[in-house]
C-alpha positions as CSV (number, residue, x, y, z in Angstrom):
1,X,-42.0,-65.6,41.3
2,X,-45.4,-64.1,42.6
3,X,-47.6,-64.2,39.6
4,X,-50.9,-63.1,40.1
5,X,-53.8,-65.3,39.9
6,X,-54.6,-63.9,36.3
7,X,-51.4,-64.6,35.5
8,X,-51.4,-68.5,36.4
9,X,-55.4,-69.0,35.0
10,X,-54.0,-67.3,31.7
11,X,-51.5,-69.6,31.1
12,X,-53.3,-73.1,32.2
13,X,-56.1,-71.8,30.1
14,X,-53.1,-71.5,27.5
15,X,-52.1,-75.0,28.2
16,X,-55.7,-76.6,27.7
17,X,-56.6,-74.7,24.5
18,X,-53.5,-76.2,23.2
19,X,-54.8,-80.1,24.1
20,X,-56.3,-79.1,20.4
21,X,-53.1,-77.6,18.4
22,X,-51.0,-80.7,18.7
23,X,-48.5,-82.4,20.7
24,X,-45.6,-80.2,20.2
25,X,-48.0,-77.2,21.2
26,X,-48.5,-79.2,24.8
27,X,-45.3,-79.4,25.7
28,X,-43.8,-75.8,24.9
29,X,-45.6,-75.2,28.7
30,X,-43.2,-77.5,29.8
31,X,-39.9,-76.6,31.1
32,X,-36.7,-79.3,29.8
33,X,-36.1,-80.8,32.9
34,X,-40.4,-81.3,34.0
35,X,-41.5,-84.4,35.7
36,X,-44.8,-85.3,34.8
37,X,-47.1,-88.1,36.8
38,X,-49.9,-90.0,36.8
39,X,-49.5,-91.2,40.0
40,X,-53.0,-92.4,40.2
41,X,-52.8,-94.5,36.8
42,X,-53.3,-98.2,36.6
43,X,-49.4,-98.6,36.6
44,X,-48.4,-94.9,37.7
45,X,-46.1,-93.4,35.3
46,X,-43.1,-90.9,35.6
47,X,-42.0,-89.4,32.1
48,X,-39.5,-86.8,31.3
49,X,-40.5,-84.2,28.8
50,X,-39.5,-85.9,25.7
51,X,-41.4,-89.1,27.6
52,X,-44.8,-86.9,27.4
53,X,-44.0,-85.5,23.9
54,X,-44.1,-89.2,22.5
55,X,-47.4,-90.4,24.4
56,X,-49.2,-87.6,23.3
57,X,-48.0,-87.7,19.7
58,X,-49.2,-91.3,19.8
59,X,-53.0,-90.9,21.7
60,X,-53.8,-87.0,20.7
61,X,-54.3,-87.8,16.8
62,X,-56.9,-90.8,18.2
63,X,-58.8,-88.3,20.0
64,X,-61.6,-85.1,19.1
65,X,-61.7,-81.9,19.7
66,X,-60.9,-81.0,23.4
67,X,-63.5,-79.1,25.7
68,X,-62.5,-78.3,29.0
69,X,-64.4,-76.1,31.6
70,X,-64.8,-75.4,35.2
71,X,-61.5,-74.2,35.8
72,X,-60.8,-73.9,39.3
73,X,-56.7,-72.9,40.2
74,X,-56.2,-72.8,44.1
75,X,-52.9,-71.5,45.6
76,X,-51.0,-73.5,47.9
77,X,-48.3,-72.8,50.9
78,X,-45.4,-73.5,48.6
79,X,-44.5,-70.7,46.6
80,X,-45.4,-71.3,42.6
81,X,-46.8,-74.9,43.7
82,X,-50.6,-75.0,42.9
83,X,-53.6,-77.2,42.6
84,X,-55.7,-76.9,39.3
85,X,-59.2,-79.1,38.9
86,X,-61.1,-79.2,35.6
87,X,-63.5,-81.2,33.8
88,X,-62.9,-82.3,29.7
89,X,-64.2,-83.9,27.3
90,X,-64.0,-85.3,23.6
91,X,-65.7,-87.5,21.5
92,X,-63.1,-90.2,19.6
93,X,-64.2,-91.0,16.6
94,X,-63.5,-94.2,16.2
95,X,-66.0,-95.6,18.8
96,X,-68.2,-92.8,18.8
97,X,-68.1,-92.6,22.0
98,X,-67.6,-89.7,25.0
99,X,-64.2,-89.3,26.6
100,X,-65.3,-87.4,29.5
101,X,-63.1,-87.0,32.7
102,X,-62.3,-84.8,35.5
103,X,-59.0,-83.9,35.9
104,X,-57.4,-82.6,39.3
105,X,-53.3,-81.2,39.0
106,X,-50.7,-80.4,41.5
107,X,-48.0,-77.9,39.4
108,X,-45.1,-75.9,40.1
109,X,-43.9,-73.3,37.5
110,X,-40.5,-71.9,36.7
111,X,-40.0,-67.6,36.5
112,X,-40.5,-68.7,32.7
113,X,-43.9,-69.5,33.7
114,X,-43.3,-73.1,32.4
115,X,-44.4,-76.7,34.2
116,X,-41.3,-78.2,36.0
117,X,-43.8,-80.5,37.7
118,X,-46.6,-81.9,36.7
119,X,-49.1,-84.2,38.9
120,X,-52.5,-85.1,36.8
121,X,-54.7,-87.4,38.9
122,X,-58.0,-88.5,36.8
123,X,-59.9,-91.9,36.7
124,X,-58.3,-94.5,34.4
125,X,-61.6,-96.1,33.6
126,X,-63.1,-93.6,32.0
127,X,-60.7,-93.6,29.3
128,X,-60.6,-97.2,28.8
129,X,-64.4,-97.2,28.3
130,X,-64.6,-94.3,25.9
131,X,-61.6,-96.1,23.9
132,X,-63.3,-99.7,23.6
133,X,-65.8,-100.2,21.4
């Protein structure tokens, strides 16, 4: 597809400003068929699109307001694959406390400039301690 650097830190900069619009606004970046992974996860999970729709519809309304920052989008050897790292946070208001992680993300995107995979690798305890109160 060749999009330009601009192009790909446009639309992941799309995708994390929409962490704070809703579920439904997450997964329009997804193509139909996307695999998403947290292969790193206590027990790694592999959800389809629909899959990804429901756990976020069930965790975002639990969670603040998303900041994210330090975007870094590096290309790699296979065409329209790339690696993303960035660092967000949120307070959840039920314990008060920091969720604070730092993400790193292998994706490929369609010519519709839409996820058809998605790998986010992040640390499992940071969310269980920001969750329990």
């Amino acid at each position: 597809m060749n999009y330009s650097r601009e192009q790909i830190e446009t639309f992941y900069k799309d995708f994390l400003h929409s962490f704070n619009l809703g579920a439904s606004n997450i997964v329009e970046h997804f193509d139909e068929n996307t695999v998403i992974e947290y292969p790193y996860a206590e027990t790694p999970v592999r959800m389809n699109r629909m899959e990804y729709f429901n756990q976020l519809a069930h965790i975002m309304p639990k969670m603040g307001k998303f900041e994210f920052r330090d975007l870094m989008i590096y290309a790699t050897d296979v065409s329209d694959t790339y690696w993303a790292t960035v660092h967000g946070e949120c307070l959840i208001p039920f314990t008060g406390k920091l969720f604070a992680q730092n993400y790193v993300v292998r994706f490929s995107i369609s010519k519709e400039l839409k996820f058809i995979s998605y790998d986010e690798y992040w640390n499992p305890l940071n969310m269980a301690k920001a969750f329990s109160s």
